[in-house]
C-alpha positions, -999 to 999 in steps of 0.1 A, spaced: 511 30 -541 498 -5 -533 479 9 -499 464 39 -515 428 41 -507 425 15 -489 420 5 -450 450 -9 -435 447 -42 -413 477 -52 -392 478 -89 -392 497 -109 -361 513 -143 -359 499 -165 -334 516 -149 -309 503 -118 -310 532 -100 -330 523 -78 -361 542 -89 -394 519 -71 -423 491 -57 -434 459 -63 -454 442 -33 -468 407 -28 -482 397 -6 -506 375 24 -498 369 32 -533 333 15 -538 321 -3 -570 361 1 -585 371 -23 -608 399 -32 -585 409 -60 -556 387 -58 -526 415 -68 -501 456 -61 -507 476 -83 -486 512 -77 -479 537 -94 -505 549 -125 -485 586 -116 -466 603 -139 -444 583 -130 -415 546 -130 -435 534 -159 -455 495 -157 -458 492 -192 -459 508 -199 -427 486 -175 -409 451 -169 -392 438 -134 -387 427 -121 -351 441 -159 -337 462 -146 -309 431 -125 -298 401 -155 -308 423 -184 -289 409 -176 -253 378 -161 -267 370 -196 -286 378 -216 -255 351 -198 -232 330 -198 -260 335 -235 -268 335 -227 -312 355 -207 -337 340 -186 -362 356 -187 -395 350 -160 -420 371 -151 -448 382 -117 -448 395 -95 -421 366 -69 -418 341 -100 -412 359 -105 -381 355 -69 -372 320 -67 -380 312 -101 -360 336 -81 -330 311 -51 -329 285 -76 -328 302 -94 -295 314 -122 -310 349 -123 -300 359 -159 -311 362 -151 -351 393 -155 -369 399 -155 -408 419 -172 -435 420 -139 -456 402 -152 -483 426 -184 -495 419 -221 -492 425 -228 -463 463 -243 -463 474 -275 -439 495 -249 -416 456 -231 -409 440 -260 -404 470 -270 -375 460 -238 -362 422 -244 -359 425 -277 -348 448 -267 -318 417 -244 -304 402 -283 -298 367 -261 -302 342 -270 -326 351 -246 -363 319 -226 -374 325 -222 -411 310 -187 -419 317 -177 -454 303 -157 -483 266 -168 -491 277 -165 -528 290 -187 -555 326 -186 -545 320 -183 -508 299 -222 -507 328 -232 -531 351 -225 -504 333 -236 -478 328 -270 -494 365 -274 -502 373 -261 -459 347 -292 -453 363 -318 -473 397 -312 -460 384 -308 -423 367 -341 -422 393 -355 -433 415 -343 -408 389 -353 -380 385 -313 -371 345 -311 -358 327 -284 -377 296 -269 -392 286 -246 -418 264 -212 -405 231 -213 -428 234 -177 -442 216 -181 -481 206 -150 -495 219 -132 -464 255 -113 -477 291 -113 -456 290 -111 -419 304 -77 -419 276 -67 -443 252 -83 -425 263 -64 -391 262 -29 -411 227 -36 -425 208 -53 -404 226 -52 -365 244 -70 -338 213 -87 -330 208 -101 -366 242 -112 -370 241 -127 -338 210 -150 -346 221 -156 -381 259 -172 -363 235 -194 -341 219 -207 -373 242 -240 -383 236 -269 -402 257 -298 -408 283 -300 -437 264 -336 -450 232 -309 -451 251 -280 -472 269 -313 -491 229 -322 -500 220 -286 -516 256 -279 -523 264 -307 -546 232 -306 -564 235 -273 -573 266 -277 -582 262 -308 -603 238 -326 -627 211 -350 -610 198 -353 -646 225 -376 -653 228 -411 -639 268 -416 -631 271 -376 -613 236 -386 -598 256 -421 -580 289 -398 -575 270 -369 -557 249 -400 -535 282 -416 -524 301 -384 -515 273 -371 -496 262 -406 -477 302 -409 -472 298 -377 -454 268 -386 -433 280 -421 -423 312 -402 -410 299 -368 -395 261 -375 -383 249 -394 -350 233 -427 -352 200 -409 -349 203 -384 -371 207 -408 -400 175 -425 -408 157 -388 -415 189 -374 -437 191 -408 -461 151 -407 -466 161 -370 -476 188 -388 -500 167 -410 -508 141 -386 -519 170 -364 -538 181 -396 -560 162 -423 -555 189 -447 -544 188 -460 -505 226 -454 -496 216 -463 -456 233 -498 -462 270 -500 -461 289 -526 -478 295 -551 -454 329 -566 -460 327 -609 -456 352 -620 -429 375 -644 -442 386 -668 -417 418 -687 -417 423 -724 -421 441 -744 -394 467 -752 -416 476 -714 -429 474 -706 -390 502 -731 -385 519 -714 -418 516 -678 -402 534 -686 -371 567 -700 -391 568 -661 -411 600 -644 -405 592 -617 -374 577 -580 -389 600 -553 -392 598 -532 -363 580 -494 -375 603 -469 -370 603 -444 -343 578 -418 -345 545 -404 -360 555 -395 -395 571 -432 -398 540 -450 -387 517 -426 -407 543 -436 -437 535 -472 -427 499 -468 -427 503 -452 -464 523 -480 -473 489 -507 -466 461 -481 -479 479 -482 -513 476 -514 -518 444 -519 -493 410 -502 -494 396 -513 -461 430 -502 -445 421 -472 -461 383 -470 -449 394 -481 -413 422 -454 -406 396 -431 -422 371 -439 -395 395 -449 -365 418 -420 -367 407 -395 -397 436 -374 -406 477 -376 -410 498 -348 -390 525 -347 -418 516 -327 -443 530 -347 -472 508 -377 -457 480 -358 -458 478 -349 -488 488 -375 -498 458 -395 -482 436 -374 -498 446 -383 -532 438 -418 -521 405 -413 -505 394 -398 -537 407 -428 -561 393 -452 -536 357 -434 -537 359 -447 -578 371 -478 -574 383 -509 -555 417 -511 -559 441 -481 -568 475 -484 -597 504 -462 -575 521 -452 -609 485 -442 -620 481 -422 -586 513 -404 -588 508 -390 -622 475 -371 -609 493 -357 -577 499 -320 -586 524 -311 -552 557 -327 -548 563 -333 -519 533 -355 -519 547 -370 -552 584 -379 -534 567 -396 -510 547 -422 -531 580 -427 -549 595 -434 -516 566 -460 -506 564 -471 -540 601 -480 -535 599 -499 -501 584 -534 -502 559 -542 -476 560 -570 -454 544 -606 -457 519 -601 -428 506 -564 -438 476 -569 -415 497 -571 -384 523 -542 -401 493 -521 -402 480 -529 -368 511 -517 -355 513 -485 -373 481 -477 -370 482 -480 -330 513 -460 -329 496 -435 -343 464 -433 -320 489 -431 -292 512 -404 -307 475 -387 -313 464 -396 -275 498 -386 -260 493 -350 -284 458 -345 -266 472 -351 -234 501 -325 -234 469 -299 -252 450 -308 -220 482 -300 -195 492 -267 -211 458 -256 -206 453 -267 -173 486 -248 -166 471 -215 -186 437 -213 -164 431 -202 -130 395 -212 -133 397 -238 -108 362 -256 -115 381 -255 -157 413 -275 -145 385 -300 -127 369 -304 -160 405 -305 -177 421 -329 -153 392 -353 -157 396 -349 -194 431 -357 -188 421 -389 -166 402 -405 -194 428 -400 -221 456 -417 -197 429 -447 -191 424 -444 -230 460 -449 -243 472 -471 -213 442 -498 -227 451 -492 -263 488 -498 -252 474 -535 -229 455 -542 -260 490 -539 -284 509 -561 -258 480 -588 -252 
């Protein structure tokens, strides 16, 4: 049988509800799966689920972070060890659905994996797709130290509990990480592994944390990333302003976010610094077919100036992601794609502000901490202010 010898798990949706199992093995040093996870039914899909959520979710709140390990008994051992606000992806990459999840908590993610090969692997590939859906994060610093549960069984609460406080940013495990994991020896992997991480920095690290990381960039491969490329301005001639105003009137974007993040698509395939500003303005699609697809072309955009969609769409590997760059492929975009893209782009923020808003009033409704619904409603105050001037702004 599939369960012998092992310790079953139950494993809840979100709500709380049990709808399988994992089970690890008791049999120690067997040449055999460590964890056994229930074959997926219609009410269990791994992917599509976040172990110990329903019980972390208020726990994560008060404790203002989430810590992510990757099997179930890390989050037990990090339990016995008082730390109530773990959950787990059960050892897969952590899918689009997860990530939902996480970000929903609207608490910082602390990224506590496996210290080993495949545990930094994972953690780096958690990173990438977090910043790029704008979730905050850090990675615990646990080298040479083994799995949390380990950790609690060897060494105690205590130690587990200082070694969860321990966190560094993910452009400081990107810095070891990548040069481990890469060859400095050689000059184009050497320019690569300086872009990816000062990419990082630029997006994740505070104005003054920069100048001490890019000397430490600096130091690693001798090239000074701590200048962007500033892109010239190109002003507009009286005479192509008077051109502008006789173009035919832009299609209006259709209703909803998925349209106007399709919209957005449409101008980043075709426009790197529409790609580099959405990056920084908004950071991540809600569809999930957009956001992969954005990441295929954040990563073609890192190599080069200007991306070929046929050349794109034969490296995308899902395809869903692949229908819809046929589909964009297929529509042609209008004549003024700056002011198409303006548009899109501000529907967004305000599908994203009016998404934050209704987070804030459900949990304003769910506590009966009244010095928490102060905090909350003020929250709420600043995001009204927020998308009312974003919306003045459109209409000026």
């Amino acid at each position: 049988p599939v369960f012998t010898d092992r310790l079953l798990i139950p494993i809840h949706d979100r709500a709380g509800h049990p709808v399988g199992y994992t089970a690890r093995t008791l049999a120690a040093g067997a040449d055999i799966p460590k964890y056994v996870n229930t074959p997926a039914t219609p009410l269990y899909t791994k992917g599509d689920l976040v172990f110990n959520y329903h019980r972390a979710k208020p726990a994560a709140r008060k404790a203002g972070r989430v810590i992510l390990a990757e099997g179930a008994m890390d989050v037990i051992g990090l339990s016995k060890a008082g730390i109530r606000e773990a959950v787990a992806n059960l050892g897969t990459a952590c899918t689009e659905t997860q990530l939902e999840l996480l970000r929903q908590l609207q608490v910082p993610v602390h990224v506590f994996y496996d210290s080993d090969a495949a545990g930094r692997k994972a953690a780096y590939q958690f990173g990438k797709k977090a910043m790029a859906a704008g979730i905050p994060f850090v990675v615990v610093s646990a080298r040479g130290l083994k799995d949390p549960d380990e950790i609690f069984q060897e060494k105690g609460a205590e130690f587990l509990q200082e070694t969860v406080e321990r966190t560094i940013s993910f452009p400081e495990f990107l810095l070891d990480y990548l040069a481990e994991t890469g060859n400095l020896e050689n000059y184009e992997e050497k320019l690569r592994y300086g872009e990816e991480v000062s990419e990082a920095a630029w997006k994740l690290l505070k104005d003054f944390e920069q100048p001490a990381f890019f000397q430490k960039l600096r130091d690693k491969t001798g090239f000074d990333f701590s200048v962007r490329k500033q892109v010239p301005t190109v002003r507009s001639r009286p005479s192509q302003r008077r051109k502008e105003k006789a173009r035919p009137p832009l299609p209006v974007v259709r209703q909803g976010r998925k349209r106007a993040e399709e919209a957005v698509l449409q101008v980043m395939l075709s426009s790197r610094s529409a790609a580099s500003r959405y990056r920084e303005e908004v950071g991540f699609f809600d569809d999930p077919a957009c956001h992969i697809l954005s990441l295929y072309i954040y990563d073609a955009y890192r190599h080069q100036e200007s991306l070929d969609p046929q050349s794109l769409f034969d490296r995308i590997e899902e395809e869903e992601a692949q229908g819809l760059l046929a589909d964009l492929m297929a529509r042609q975009l209008p004549e003024n794609a700056q002011a198409f893209f303006d548009d899109s782009l501000g529907a967004v923020k305000d599908h994203v502000l009016g998404q934050e808003i209704d987070s804030v009033n459900k949990r304003i409704q769910e506590t009966d901490d009244l010095e928490e619904k102060s905090r909350l409603a003020q929250e709420k105050m600043a995001l009204v202010i927020a998308r009312h001037q974003a919306r003045n702004r459109k209409e000026g």
